[in-house]
C-alpha positions in Angstrom: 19.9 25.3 -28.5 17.7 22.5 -29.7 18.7 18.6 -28.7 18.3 15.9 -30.6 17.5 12.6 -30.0 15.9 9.7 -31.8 13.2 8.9 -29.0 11.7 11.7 -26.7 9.7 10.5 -24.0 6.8 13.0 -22.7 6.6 11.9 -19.1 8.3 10.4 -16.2 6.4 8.4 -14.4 5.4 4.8 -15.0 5.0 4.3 -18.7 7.5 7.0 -19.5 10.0 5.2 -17.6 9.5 1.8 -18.8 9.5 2.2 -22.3 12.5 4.3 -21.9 14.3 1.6 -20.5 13.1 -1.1 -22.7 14.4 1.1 -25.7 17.7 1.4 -24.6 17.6 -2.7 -22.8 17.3 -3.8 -26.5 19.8 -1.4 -28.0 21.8 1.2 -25.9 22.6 2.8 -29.2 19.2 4.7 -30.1 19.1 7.8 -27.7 16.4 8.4 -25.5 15.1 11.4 -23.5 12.3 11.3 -20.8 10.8 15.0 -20.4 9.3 15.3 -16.8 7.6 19.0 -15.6 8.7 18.2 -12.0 11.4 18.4 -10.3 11.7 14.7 -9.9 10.4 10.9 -12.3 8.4 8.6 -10.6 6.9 11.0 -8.1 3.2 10.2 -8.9 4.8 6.4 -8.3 5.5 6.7 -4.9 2.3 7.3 -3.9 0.5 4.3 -5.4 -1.2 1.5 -2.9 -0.5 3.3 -0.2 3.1 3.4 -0.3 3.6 0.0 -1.4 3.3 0.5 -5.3 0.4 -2.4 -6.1 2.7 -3.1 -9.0 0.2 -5.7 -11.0 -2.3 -8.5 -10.0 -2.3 -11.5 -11.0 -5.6 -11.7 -12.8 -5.1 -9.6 -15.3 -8.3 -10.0 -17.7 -10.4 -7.1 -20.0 -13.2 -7.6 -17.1 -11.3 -5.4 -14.9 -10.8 -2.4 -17.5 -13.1 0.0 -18.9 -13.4 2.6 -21.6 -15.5 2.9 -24.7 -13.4 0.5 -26.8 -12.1 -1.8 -23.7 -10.9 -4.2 -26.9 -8.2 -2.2 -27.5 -6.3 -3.4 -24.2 -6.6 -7.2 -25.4 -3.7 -7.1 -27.0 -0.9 -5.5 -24.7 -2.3 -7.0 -21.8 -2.1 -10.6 -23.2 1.4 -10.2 -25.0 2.5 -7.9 -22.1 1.3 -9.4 -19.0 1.8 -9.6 -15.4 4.7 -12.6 -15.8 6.5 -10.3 -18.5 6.4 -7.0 -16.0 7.6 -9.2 -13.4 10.9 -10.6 -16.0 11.7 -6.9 -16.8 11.6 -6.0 -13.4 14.1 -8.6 -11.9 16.6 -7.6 -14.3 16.3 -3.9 -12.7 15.8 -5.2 -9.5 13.0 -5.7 -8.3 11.5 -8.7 -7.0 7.7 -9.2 -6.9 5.3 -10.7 -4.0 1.7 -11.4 -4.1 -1.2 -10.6 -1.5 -4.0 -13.6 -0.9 -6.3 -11.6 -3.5 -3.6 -11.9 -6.3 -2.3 -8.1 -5.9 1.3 -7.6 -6.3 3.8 -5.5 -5.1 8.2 -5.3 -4.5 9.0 -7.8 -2.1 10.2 -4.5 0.1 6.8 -3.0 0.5 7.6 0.4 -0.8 7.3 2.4 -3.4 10.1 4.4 -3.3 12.5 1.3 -4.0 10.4 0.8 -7.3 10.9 3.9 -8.3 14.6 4.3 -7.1 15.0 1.1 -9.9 13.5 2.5 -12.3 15.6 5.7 -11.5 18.6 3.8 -11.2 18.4 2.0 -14.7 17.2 5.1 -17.0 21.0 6.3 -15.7 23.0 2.9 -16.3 21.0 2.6 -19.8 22.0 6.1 -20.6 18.6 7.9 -21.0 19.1 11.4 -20.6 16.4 12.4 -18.1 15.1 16.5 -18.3 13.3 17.4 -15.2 11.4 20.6 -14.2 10.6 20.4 -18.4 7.3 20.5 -19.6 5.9 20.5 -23.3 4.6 23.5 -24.1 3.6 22.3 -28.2 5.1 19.9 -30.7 4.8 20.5 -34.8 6.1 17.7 -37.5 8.1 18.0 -40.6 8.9 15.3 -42.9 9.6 12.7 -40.7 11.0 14.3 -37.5 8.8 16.1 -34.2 10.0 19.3 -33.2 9.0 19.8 -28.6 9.3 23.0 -27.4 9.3 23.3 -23.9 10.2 25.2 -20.6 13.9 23.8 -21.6 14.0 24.3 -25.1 13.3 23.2 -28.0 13.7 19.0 -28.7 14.5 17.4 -32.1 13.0 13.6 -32.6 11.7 10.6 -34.9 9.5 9.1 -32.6 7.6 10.7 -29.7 5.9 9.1 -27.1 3.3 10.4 -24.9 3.2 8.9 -21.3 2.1 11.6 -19.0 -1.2 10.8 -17.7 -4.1 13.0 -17.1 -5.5 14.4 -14.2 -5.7 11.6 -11.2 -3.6 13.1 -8.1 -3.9 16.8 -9.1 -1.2 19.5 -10.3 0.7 18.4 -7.4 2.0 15.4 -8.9 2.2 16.4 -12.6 -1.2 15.4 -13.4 -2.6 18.2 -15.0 -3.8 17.3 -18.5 -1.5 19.3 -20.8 -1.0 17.0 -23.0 -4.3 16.0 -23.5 -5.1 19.8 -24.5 -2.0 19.9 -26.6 -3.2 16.5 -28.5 -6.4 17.9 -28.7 -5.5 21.2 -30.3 -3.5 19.2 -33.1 -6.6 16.9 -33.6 -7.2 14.4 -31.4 -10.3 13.3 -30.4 -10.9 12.6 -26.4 -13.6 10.5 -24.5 -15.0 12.8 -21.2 -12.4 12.5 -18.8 -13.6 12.1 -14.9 -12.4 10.8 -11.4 -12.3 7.2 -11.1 -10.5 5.0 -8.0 -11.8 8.0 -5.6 -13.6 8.3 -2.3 -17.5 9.6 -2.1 -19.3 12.6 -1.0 -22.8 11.4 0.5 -25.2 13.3 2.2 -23.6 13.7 5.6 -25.8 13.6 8.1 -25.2 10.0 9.6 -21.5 9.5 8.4 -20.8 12.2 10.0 -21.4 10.5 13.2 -19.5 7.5 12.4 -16.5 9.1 10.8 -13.5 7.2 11.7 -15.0 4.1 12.1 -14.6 1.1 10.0 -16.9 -2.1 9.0 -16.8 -5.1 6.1 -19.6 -4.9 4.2 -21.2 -5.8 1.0 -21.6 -2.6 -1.1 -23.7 -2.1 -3.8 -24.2 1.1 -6.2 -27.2 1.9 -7.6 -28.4 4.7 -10.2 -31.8 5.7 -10.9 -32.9 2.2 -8.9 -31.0 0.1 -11.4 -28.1 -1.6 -9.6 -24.5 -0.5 -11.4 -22.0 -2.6 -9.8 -20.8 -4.4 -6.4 -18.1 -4.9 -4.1 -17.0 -6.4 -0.6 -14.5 -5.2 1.5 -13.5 -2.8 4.4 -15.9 0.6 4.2 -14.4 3.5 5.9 -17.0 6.6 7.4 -15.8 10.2 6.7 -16.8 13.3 7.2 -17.9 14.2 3.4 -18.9 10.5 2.8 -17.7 6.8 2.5 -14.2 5.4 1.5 -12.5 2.3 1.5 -11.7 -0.4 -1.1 -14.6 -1.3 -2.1 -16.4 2.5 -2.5 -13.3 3.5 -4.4 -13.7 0.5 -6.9 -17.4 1.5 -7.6 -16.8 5.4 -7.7 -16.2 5.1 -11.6 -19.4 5.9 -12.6 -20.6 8.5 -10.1 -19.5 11.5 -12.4 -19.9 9.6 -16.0 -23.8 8.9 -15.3 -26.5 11.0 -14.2 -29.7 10.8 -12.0 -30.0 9.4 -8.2 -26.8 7.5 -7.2 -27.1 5.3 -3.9 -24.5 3.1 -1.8 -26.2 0.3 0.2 -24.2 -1.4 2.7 -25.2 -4.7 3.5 -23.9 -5.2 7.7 -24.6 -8.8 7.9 -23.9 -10.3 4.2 -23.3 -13.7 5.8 -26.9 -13.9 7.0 -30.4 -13.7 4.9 -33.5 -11.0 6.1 -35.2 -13.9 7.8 -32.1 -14.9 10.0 -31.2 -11.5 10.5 -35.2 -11.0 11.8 -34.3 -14.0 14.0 -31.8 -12.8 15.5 -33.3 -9.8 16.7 -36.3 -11.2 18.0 -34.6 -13.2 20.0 -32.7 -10.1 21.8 -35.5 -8.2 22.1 -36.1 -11.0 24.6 -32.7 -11.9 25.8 -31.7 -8.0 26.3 -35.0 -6.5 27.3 -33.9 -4.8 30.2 -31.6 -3.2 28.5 -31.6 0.5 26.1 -31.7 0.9 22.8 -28.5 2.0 22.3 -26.9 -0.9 23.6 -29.4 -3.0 21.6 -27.0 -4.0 19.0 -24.0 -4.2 20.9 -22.1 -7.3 20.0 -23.7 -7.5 16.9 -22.6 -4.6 15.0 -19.8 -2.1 15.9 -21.3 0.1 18.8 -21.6 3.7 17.4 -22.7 2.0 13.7 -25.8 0.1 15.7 -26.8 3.5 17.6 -26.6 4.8 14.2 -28.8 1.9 12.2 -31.5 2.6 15.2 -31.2 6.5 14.6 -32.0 5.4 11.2 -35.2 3.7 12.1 -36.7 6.6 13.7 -36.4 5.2 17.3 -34.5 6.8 20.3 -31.7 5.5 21.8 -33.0 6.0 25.4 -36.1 3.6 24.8 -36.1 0.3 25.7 -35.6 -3.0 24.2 -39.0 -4.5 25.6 -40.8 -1.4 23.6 -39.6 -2.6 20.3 -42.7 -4.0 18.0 -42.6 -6.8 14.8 -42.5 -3.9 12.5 -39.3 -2.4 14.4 -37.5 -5.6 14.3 -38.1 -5.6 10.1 -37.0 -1.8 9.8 -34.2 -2.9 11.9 -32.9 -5.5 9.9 -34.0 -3.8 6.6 -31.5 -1.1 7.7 -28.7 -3.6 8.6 -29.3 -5.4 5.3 -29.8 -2.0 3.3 -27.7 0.7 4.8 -28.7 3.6 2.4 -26.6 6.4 1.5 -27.6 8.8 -1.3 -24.5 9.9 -3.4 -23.5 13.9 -4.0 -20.3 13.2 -6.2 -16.8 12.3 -5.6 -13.8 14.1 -3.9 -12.5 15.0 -7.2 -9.2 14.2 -9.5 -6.7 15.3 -6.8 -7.8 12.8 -4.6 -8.3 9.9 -7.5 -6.0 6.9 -8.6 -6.7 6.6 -12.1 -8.8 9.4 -14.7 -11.4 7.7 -16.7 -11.5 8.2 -20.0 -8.7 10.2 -22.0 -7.9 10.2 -26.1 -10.2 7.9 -27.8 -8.4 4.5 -28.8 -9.5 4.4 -32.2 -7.0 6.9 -33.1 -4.5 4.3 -32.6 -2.9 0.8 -32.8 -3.8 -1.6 -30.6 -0.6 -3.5 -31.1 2.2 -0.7 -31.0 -0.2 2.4 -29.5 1.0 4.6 -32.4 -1.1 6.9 -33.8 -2.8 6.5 -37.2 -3.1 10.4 -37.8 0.9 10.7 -37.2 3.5 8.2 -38.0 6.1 8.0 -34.8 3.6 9.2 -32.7 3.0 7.2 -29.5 0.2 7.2 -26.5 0.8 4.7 -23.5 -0.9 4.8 -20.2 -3.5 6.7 -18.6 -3.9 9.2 -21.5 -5.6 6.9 -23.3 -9.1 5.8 -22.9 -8.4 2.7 -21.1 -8.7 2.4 -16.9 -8.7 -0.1 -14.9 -10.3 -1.2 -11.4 -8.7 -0.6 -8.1 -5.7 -3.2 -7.4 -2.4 -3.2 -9.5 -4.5 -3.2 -13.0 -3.6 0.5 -14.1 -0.2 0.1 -13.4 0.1 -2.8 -15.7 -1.6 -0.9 -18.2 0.7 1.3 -17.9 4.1 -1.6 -18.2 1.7 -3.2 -21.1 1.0 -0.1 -23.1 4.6 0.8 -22.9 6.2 -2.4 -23.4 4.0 -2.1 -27.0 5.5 1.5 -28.1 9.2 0.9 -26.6 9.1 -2.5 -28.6 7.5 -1.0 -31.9 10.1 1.9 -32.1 12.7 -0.8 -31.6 12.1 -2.7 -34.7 11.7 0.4 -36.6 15.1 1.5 -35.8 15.7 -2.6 -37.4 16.3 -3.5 -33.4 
C-alpha cells in the first residue's frame, strides 16, 4: 500500500532529523516521514566525538570547510549558525557547553542524550519515523516523488535527501546508496574519499611505539610541498599515526597523489639551535650514561630510544661517544620526525566522506536541486566537509535548517 505524505525525509540521522523537526516546529500540520535503513535514527550520532557528540564550535568560518565550490556553504552557515543550533536545541532539550578550543557539546557529555532529543521530538511533533527502510529508487510525475523502498512504495511533494555517504561503514548506514541512486537519475558527483581518519605509515618504528602518546607539531607534506599543519596530541599505532591532529590533516592523503610525509616536530617550543644546545650539554652532563637513557627526561623514554634508532646509533653506546654531527642528526630527528604515508584506514574508520554530489546542482540558499523542483540535499551527501571538531555537524543543522525552512514557505508556512 503506498503512503503519502507531503515531506519524506531519506535518512535518520543528523540532518534528517533536524529538518524533520523544524518542518513540523513551524507547522504540525504538513506531514513528515523520515526513512531510516537501520533498525534505529541517530545511530551514526552516537558515535560522534567520542561519545560526547562535538555538536558545533564556535568558530564557525568557510576556512574550516572544504570542497570544490566551498562558497556554497556561506550561506547556511552564516544564516544558520552555531547560536541558531544552539536556540533549536534548547527548545528540544538540550543545553550546550563549550571546550577551551571553542568545541561544543550537551552539557551531559553524551551522545546518546542528543540523540534521545532528537528522538523524543520527531514523536511529540508527529513525524512518522520508518526504520529498517531503505530507498531502493525514486521517479517524478507532475509535481509529486514516488520512493520505493524495502517498506513500500512512498507518495510525496518534497523529498529530501539527508543520508550521508560512506564515513563509518555499512555498519552505521553509511553506505552510499543514495549517491548511486542520484547518480543514476543524473546527478553529477565530486570523487568521494576518507577524510577525519587515522594513517597508515610505513611501520617499522611506530610499531615500536604503539600505544604511546606525545604533543607535537605535525606537518604533511606531498611531493616535498608542505599541504597543511596541526598541533595536538599524536597517538603511535600499529598501522601508523592517529590523534587529533593526524586526523585533521588526513583529508588529502587519498585526493592527491605522489610521496605523502608526516613530520613531527618533538620540541616545537624550541629552535634547531637550542635544541643542539641542549644536547651538547648532556652529552656532558650524562656522559656516563647509555644511549638509550640519553634522552630520558627530555622526550618520553621509548620515543627517545626510538629518535636514536632513527639516527643510526645503538642504544648500548655511550653518551661520551656521541660526535657534533650526532648531536645535529639528533636534533634534526627530534625537530623532523619523518614518517612516509601508505594511505588511510579507510571510510569505516572516517568521521566525515569528502566530496559527494557536486554543489552546483543546487541552491545555495534552500539546497534544492535545480534539475528537480522539491528535490532536496543536506549534509554530508553534498560536496561540502568540514575539519575535525563540531564543524560537520553543523553543516549538517545548517544545511538542513535551509531545506526544512524552504519547504516551509512553499507550503505558505
Amino acid at each position: 500500500m503506498t503512503k503519502k505524505y507531503d515531506v519524506v525525509i531519506v535518512g535518520g540521522g543528523a540532518a534528517g532529523m533536524c529538518a524533520a523537526i523544524n518542518i513540523k516546529m513551524r507547522d504540525r500540520s504538513i506531514s513528515v516521514a523520515v526513512l531510516e535503513q537501520l533498525s534505529r535514527v541517530g545511530k551514526k550520532l552516537i558515535t560522534t566525538g567520542n561519545g560526547r557528540c562535538n555538536i558545533t564550535n564556535l568558530s564557525i568560518n568557510l576556512d574550516r570547510y572544504h570542497g570544490e565550490n566551498v562558497g556554497f556553504a556561506e550561506y547556511a552557515l552564516q544564516t544558520y549558525d552555531n547560536h541558531f543550533a544552539a536556540d533549536f536545541f534548547s527548545e528540544i532539550g538540550v543545553v550546550f557547553t563549550y571546550d577551551e578550543t571553542g568545541r561544543g557539546y550537551p552539557y551531559s557529555l553524551q551522545a546518546s542524550s542528543v540523540v534521545d532529543s532528537l528522538r523524543f521530538a520527531l514523536d511529540e511533533y508527529g513525524v512518522d519515523t520508518f526504520v529498517d527502510t531503505a530507498v531502493l529508487s525514486y521517479s517524478k510525475k507532475e509535481n509529486f516523488f514516488n520512493v520505493k523502498t524495502t517498506n513500500g512504495d512512498f507518495v510525496c511533494e518534497s523529498l529530501v535527501v539527508a543520508t550521508g555517504l560512506y564515513s563509518g561503514g555499512s555498519k552505521l548506514g553509511s553506505n552510499g546508496s543514495m549517491l548511486k541512486i542520484l547518480k543514476n537519475a543524473g546527478y553529477k558527483a565530486v570523487k568521494t574519499t576518507p577524510a577525519i581518519v587515522q594513517l597508515k605509515t610505513e611501520t617499522e618504528i611506530v610499531k615500536s611505539l604503539k600505544g604511546m602518546k606525545v604533543n607535537a607539531d605535525v606537518n604533511l607534506s606531498i611531493n616535498g610541498t608542505a599541504v597543511r599543519g596541526d598541533f595536538g596530541e599524536v597517538l603511535f599505532c600499529d598501522y601508523g599515526l592517529s590523534g587529533p591532529p593526524i586526523m585533521q590533516l588526513s583529508r588529502e592523503v587519498e585526493r592527491q597523489s605522489g610521496e605523502k610525509i608526516i613530520s613531527l616536530d618533538l620540541m616545537w617550543e624550541y629552535g634547531f639551535a637550542q635544541v643542539c644546545d641542549i644536547l651538547s650539554f648532556r652529552v656532558t652532563a650524562l656522559r656516563n650514561r647509555n644511549l638509550d637513557e640519553f634522552l630520558t627526561g627530555m622526550l618520553n623514554k621509548r620515543v627517545g630510544q626510538a629518535v636514536i634508532k632513527m639516527c643510526g646509533l645503538k642504544l648500548s653506546d655511550s653518551v661520551a661517544t656521541l660526535k657534533a654531527s650526532d648531536i645535529k642528526q639528533i636534533a634534526s630527528i627530534i625537530k623532523d620526525m619523518k614518517f612516509k604515508v601508505t594511505g588511510t584506514t579507510g571510510f569505516e574508520n572516517s568521521q566525515v566522506t569528502a566530496g559527494g554530489l557536486d554543489t552546483t546542482q543546487f541552491n545555495p540558499q534552500t539546497m534544492e536541486s535545480k534539475r528537480e523542483r522539491g528535490l532536496y540535499c543536506t549534509g554530508e551527501i553534498l560536496d561540502i566537509d568540514g575539519d575535525c571538531g563540531g564543524f560537520n555537524l553543523q553543516w549538517a543543522w545548517s544545511s538542513a535548517f535551509c531545506a526544512s525552512n524552504a519547504i516551509c514557505e512553499d507550503f505558505g508556512v
